[in-house]
N, C-alpha and C positions, 0 to 999 in steps of 0.2 A: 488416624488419631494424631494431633499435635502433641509432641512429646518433647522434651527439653534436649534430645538429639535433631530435632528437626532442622534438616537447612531451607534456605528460602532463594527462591527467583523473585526480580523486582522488576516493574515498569517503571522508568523516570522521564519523566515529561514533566512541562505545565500548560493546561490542567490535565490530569490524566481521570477525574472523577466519572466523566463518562464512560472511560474503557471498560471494553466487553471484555477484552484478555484475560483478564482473571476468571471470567467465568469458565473461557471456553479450555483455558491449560491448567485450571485447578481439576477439573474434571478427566483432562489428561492424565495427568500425574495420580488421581486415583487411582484411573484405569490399569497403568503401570505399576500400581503397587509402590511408587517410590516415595521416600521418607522429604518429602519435597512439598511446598505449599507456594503459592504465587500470589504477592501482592503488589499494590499500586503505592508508586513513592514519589509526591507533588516535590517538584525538585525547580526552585528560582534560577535562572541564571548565572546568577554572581555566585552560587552554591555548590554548580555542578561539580567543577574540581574537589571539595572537600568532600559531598558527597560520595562520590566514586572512590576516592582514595579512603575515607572511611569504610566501606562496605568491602574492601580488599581484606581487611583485617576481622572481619565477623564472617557470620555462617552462611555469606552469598555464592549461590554454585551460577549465578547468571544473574544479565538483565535483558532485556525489552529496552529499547531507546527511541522515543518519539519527539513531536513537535513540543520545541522549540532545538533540540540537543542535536538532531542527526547530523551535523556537519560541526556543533562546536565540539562534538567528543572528538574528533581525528587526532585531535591533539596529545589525547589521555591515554590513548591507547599505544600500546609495543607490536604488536601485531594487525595489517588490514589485509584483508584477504582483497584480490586482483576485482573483483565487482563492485565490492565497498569503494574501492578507488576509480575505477570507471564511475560510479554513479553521485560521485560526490556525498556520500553518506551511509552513513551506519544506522541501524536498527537491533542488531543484534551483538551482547559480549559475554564472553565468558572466561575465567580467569586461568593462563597456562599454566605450565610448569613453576614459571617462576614468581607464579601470586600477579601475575601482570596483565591488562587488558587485551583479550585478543577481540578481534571483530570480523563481522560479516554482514551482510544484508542480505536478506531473504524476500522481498519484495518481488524481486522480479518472479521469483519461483510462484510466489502466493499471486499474480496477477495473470500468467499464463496458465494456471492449472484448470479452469473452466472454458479456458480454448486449445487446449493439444486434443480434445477429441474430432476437433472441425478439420476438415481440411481448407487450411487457408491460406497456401502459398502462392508467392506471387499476383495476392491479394493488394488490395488498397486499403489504409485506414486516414482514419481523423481523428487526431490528439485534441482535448479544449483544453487550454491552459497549458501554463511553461514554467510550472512550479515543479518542485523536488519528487512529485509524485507521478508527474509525467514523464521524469530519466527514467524510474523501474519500467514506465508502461514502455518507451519507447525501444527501450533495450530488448522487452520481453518482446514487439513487435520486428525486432530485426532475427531475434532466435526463432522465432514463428516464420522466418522468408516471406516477412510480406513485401510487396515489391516498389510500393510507394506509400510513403508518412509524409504526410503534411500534418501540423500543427497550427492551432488557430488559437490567439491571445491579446488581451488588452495590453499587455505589456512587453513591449518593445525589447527592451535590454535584457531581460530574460528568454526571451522568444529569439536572439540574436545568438545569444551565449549558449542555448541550446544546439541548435545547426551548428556551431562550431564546436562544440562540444565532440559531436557523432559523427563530425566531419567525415573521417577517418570509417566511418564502417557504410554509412547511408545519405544522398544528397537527401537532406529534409525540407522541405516547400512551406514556409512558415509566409501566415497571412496574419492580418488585423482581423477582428470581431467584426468588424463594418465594412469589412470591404467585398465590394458586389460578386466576387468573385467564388466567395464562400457557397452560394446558393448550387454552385458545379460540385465543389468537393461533397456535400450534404449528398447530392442526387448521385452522386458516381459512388459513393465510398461503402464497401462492403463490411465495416465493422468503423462506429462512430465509437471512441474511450473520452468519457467525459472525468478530467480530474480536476476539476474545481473547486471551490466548497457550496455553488450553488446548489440548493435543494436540501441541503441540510438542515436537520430538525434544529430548528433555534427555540429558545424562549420567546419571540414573539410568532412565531407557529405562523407562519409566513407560508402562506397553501399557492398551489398552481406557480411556481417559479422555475424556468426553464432556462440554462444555462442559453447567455446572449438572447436571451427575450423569445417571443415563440414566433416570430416574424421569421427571426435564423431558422426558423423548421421547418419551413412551408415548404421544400421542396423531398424530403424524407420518404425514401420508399419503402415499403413493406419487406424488399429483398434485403434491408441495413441490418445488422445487429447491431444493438444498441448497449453498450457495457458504461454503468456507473459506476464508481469506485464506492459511491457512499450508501451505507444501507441502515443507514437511519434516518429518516421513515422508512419503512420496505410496504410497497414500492416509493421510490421518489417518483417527484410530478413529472420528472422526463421518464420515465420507464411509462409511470400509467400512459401518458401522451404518445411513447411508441409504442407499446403496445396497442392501443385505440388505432394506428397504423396498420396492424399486424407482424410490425415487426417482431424477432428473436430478441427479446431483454437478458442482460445478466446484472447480478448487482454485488455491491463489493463485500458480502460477506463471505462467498468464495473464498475471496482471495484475502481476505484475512483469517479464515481457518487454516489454508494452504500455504502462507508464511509463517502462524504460529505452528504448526508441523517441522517446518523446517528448523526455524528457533528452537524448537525442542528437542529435534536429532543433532543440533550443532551441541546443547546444553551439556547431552547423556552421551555423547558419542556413537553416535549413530543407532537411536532407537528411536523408534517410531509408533505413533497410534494412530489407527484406523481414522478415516477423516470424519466418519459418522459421529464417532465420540463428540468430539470439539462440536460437529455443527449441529449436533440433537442437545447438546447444552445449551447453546446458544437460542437455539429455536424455543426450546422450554419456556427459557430466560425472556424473550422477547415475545 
């Protein structure tokens, strides 16, 4: 019951009207009995700062931070924990001792937790894309010992800044989408992470679209696992497509149960809910 002691957790993005978070950590925070409610806060740009700084002074015991914000809050915050700053971005805050932003990310955790059951070290993978979402994958692929990451991308100076980024832990083999040479990596690579936004449920419901066209897939073995970040549709057209392979699919609602876990034990100080809770809301839900 919502009571006038109640505090609240926030998501601030734009847009954030899609997010499932609220479903999957409102149903946490039942579970736990805590006097805590979680909602979504459509947050502009040019706002973020007063935003934040406002919500310091009311009954916020946390936030969620997504796209567009993960790298403009580094600013706002007094506290970044050592992965936040490896990964160039924040997702997760919550206020110290001193009313002050502290941060973390929890990504990488929510991205590895549907593969530490595999053994897959000294493994090969294939990153698609060289956005913000491919540092968590990549990171969580060097804590998994896989033994070779290549990344595949349209874009040049991000796919550059990448490999220099990870210098330092892994040499990364970054190609272009069109170059002939992808058709090896496809055939060799024992776990393909697609973080794109291809396949994504849009409003124009854009059916059979496969990250770099389905040409890029023609050489796809049944021994790949195939991991998409995005789980709306479930299945996306690359999952149905490898599956129809035979391949092992995973899709990214995983690993956004398995981040907002983490979010939450950062929130309460190390408490935890069962991962069923979150993904049997969630499944309800969808």
């Amino acid at each position: 019951m919502i009571t006038s002691n109640t505090s609240f957790i926030g998501l601030i993005g734009n847009p954030v009207s899609h997010s499932l978070s609220p479903i999957m950590q409102n149903a946490a925070l039942q579970y736990l009995g805590l006097d805590l409610i979680y909602i979504a806060i459509p947050c502009r740009d040019k706002d973020l700062e007063l935003v934040l700084s406002s919500l310091k002074k009311i009954n916020c015991k946390g936030l969620n931070i997504t796209i567009p914000h993960k790298e403009k809050v580094f600013e706002l915050c007094s506290e970044i924990s050592p992965i936040a700053n490896k990964l160039k971005a924040i997702n997760t805050l919550k206020l110290n001792f001193e009313k002050e932003w502290s941060a973390t990310n929890t990504d990488v955790e929510g991205f590895i937790y549907p593969l530490k059951s595999l053994d897959l070290t000294n493994k090969q993978a294939t990153v698609l894309g060289s956005g913000g979402a491919a540092r968590s994958v990549i990171q969580g692929l060097i804590n998994l010992n896989f033994s070779t990451i290549s990344v595949v991308s349209r874009n040049k100076l991000s796919l550059d800044e990448l490999i220099k980024n990870f210098g330092n832990q892994i040499a990364i083999q970054g190609y272009s989408n069109n170059d002939n040479r992808t058709q090896n990596l496809i055939k060799e690579a024992d776990l393909i992470v697609n973080t794109t936004p291809v396949g994504m449920k849009t409003t124009t419901n854009e059916k059979n679209i496969l990250p770099y066209g389905e040409t890029f897939w023609r050489s796809l073995k049944s021994q790949t696992i195939v991991y998409d970040l995005i789980y709306n549709p479930a299945p996306t057209p690359l999952l149905k497509f490898s599956d129809k392979k035979g391949c092992m699919t995973i899709d990214g609602l995983q690993m956004l149960v398995a981040q907002g876990i983490k979010s939450l034990s950062f929130w309460t100080d190390g408490l935890e809910v069962p991962f069923h809770i979150m993904n049997d809301a969630l499944k309800k839900y969808l």
